[in-house]
N, C-alpha and C positions, 0 to 999 in steps of 0.2 A: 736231649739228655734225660731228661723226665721218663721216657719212655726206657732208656736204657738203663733208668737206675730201678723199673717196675716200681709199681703201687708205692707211692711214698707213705712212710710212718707215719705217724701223730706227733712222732719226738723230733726225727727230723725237718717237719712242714714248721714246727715254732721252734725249734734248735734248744728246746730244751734237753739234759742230761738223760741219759737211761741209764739207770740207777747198778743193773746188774754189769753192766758194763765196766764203770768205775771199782766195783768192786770185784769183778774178775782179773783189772788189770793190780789189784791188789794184791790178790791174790799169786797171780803171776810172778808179780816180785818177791812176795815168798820163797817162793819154788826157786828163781832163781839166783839169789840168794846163797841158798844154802847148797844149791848144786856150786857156785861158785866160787865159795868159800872152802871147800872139799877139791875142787879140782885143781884151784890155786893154791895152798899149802897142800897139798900131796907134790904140788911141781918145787915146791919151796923149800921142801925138805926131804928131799930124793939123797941117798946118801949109796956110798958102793964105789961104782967105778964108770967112767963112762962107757964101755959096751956092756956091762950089766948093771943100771940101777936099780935100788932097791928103797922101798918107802923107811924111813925113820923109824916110825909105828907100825909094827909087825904084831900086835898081840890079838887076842879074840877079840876084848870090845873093839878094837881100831876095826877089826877086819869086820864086826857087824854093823858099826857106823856105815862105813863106805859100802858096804854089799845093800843096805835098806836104800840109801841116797840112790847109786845105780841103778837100784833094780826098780826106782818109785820115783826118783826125779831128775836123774839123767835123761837129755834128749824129751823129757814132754814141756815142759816151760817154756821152753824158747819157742815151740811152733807155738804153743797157745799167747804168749808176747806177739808173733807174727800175725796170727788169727786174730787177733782184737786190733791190729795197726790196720790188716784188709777190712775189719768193719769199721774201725773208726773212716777211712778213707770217705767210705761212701758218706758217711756224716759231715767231713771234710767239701764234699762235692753239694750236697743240698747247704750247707753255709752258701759257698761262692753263689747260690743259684736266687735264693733268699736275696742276697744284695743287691743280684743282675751282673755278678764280674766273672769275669771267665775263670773257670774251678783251674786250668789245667794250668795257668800262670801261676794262680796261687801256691797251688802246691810243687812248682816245680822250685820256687822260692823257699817254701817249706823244708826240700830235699836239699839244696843248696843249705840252710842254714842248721840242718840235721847233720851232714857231711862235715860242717865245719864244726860243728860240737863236738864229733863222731871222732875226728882225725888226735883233735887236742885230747880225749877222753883215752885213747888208743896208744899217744905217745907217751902221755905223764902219768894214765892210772892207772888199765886194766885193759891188757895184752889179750881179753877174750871180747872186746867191745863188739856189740850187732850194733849201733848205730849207723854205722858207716854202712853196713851191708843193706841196714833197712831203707838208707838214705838213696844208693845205689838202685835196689830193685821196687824204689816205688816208681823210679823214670820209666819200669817195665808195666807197671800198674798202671799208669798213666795211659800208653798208648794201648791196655787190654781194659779201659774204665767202660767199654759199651759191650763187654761178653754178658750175651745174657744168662742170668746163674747159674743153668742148667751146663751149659758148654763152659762156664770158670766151675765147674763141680767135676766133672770128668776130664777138664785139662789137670787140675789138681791132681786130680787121684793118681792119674797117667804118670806126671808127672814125678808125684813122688813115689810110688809103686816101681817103673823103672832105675830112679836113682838109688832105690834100696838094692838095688843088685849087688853092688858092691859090697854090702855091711856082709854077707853070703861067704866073701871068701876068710881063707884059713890066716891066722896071724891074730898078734898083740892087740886088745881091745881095751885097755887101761890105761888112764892117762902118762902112765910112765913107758906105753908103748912112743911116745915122744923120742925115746934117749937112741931110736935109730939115727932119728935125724938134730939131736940137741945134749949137748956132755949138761946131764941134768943136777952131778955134783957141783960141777962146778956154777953152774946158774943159782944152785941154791945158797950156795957160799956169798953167792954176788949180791943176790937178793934179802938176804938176812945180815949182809955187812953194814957199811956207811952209805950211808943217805947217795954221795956218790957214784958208788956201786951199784947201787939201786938203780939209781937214775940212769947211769949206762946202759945197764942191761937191759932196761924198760924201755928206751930209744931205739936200740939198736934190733933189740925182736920184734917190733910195733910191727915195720912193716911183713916180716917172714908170718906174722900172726893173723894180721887183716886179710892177710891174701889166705890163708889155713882156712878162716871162719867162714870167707865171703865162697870158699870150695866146700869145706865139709858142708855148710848149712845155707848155700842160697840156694839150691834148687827145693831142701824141703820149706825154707823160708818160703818163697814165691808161693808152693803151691797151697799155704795154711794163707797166705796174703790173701789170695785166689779164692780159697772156701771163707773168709772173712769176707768178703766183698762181697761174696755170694749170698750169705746169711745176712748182710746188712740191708743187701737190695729186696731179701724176702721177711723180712723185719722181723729176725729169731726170736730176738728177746723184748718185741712188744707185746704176742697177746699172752696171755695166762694158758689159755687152754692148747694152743700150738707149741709152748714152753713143756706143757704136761706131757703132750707125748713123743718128742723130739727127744724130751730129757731120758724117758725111761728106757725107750731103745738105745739110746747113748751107754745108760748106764746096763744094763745087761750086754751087748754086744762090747763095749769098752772094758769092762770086770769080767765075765766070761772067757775073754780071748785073751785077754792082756794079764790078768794074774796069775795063772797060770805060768805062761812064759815069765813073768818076772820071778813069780817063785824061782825056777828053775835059773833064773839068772845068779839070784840071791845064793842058792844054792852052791854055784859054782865061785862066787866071789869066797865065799866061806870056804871052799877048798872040800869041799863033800863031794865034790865030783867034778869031773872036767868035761863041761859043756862043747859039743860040738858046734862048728861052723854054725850050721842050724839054728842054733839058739839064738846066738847072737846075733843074727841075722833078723828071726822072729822078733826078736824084742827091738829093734830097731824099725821093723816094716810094720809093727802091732802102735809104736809110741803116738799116733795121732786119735788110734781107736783108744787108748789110755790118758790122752790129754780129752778128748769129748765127752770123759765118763767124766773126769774129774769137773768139768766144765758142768756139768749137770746136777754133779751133786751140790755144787758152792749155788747153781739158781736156784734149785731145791731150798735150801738152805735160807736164801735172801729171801723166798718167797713162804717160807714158813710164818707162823704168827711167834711159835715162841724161840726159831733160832734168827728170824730177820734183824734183829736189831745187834747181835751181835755178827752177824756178817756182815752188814751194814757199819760197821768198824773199821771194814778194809776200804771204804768210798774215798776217805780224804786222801789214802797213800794212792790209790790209783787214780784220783783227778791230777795228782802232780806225780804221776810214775815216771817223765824222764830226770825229774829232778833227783827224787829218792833212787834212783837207778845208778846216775853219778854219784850219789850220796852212798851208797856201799860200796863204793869203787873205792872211796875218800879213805872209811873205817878200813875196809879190809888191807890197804897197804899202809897205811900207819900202825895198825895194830900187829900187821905182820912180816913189814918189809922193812929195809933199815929206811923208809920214810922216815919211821919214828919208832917202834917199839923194839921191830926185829925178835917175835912170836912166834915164827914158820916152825922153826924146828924144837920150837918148845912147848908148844899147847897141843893135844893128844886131839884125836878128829872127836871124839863127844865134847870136849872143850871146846872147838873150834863152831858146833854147831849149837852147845851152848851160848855161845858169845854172838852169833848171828842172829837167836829167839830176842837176845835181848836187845840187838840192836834194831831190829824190823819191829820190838814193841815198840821200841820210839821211834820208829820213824812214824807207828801209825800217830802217836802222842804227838807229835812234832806236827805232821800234816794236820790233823783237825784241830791244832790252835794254828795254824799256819794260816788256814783258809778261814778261818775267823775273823782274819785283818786285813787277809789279800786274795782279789779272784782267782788269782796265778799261781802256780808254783814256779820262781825263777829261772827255772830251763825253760819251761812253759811261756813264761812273758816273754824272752827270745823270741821263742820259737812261734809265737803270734805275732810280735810286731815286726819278723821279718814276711811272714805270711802275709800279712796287713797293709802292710808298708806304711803302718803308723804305729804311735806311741798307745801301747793298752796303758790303761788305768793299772798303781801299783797299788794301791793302798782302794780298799771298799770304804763307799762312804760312810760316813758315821753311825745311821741309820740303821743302816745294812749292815752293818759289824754288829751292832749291838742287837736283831734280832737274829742272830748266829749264833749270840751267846743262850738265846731263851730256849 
């Protein structure tokens, strides 16, 4: 196994944290975030008819909220969520190997107790849940854990290079292209009514939704799982100087290629022009070269002297990112579903991405006094001590809390 995971780290031989890691998957939940708060009240407040829906919010700002999200965080965050679960994986593998226990038990226990968070998260909160999907195609990961990175870098590409064929053909690429197959007035009515309502509606499309997610996005999931693995086994974000030039080809080849086309997408959201087939297409087969730019500028970033410490902010919400992950599942249908506030069709989309800035500042607030008092973050202690098959420590001991606070 040693040999298939190549040269091991520094971080993974003592299982200590890598720093840019935490704070990419911080990052990450940023991104997706605010793609999800956008894609879910755009479905919430669909109003018209059902064979033509049409969004609530139809004015210039609404239409340049949604064209910047589109064109800058649709479709990149969820691969780079995927990309940091393929690296975490192999960190996953050198644990089990550290103790002496077989890695491939551990985590299929892992996946079983992902599945079952995945399933409850999918029925009661948020109809666009990955867990379930990531829980699914790590059983895949599992039996490709000895590609050597070179052959999981070209299955990758392959991979997701031919599933973009499809983003190619002509039709609806807005989330209210939905109302082919969903009367979106009427869902939004469901969804903005009584607690109820709510809850009907959210049972009853779980499953039409999990099987949507785990087609639109397991094949580019796997293959970002796939170049996460790949990068863990070749230790991306241990050295400094392999960081320096990884990042900067990232970041020219990712900005170069990808803003372009996103311009052009943006362009079209805005109604400036009616993008062809092509476009749409490009910015979907470009969105991996625009999630590694972005990946490069947040190491940049961490590894600066005068911006590290404030990137270094996003560490606590990404060492408990499936926690805070549920945790905008929570806000977002209380504040806009008849959970409890029933907001869909009242807050305009810079509202609604105002209200997301301020919720992801607390959750960074909330995670670093979180971790102050506890190793874990509560989806997190799950999800170790069914890994484990014992009881983690809930509470740091006293000691240890109290140089957390210095």
């Amino acid at each position: 196994m040693a040999e298939a995971l190549g040269t091991r780290s520094p971080a993974a031989a003592s299982g200590r944290r890598i720093a840019e890691v935490d704070i990419l998957r911080g990052f990450a939940l940023f991104g997706i975030l605010i793609t999800n708060v956008i894609v879910a009240t755009t479905l919430w407040s669909a109003v018209g008819t059902e064979e033509k829906p049409v969004s609530l919010f139809d004015g210039t700002v609404d239409h340049l909220v949604r064209a910047t999200v589109d064109a800058l965080f649709t479709g990149r965050f969820y691969l780079l969520f995927a990309f940091l679960f393929g690296y975490s994986f192999t960190l996953q593998i050198a644990a089990a190997e550290r103790a002496g226990a077989a890695p491939a038990r551990r985590l299929l226990r892992r996946c079983a107790a992902l599945m079952a968070i995945g399933l409850v998260h999918v029925c009661l909160l948020w109809i666009g849940d990955i867990l379930t999907l990531y829980a699914f195609l790590c059983l895949h990961l599992i039996l490709l854990r000895k590609l050597r990175p070179r052959t999981a870098v070209i299955t990758a590409v392959v991979l997701y290079t031919v599933w973009s064929v499809w983003s190619f053909a002509p039709g609806e690429t807005s989330i209210l292209g939905l109302g082919q197959f969903l009367d979106l007035p009427k869902l939004s009515a469901e969804y903005t009514g009584s607690f109820a309502s709510t809850f009907a509606a959210q049972t009853a499309l779980a499953p039409l939704f999990l099987l949507l997610i785990w087609f639109a996005q397991g094949i580019p999931s796997l293959a970002m799982f796939l170049l996460g693995m790949a990068a863990g086994k070749r230790n991306l974000f241990e050295d400094p100087e392999t960081q320096r030039r990884w990042s900067t080809r990232a970041m020219v080849l990712g900005f170069g290629v990808g803003l372009p086309i996103s311009a052009l997408t943006f362009a079209d959201i805005m109604n400036w022009w009616n993008a062809p087939a092509l476009i749409h297409g490009l910015q979907y087969l470009v969105g991996p070269a625009m999630t590694f730019a972005y990946v490069a500028v947040v190491v940049r970033l961490a590894q600066s002297a005068r911006t590290g410490r404030f990137a270094a902010l996003l560490a606590p919400a990404g060492r408990m990112a499936a926690s805070n992950y549920i945790g905008q599942s929570i806000v977002l249908m209380v504040v806009y579903t008849g959970y409890g506030f029933a907001l869909a069709d009242k807050v305009p989309p810079l509202g609604v991405v105002a209200i997301a800035l301020v919720t992801f500042a607390a959750q960074l607030a909330i995670s670093a006094w979180w971790l102050r008092g506890h190793p874990y973050g509560p989806v997190e202690w799950v999800l170790r001590a069914a890994t484990y098959l014992q009881v983690p420590a809930w509470r740091r001991p006293a000691e240890m809390a109290a140089a957390q606070t210095k």
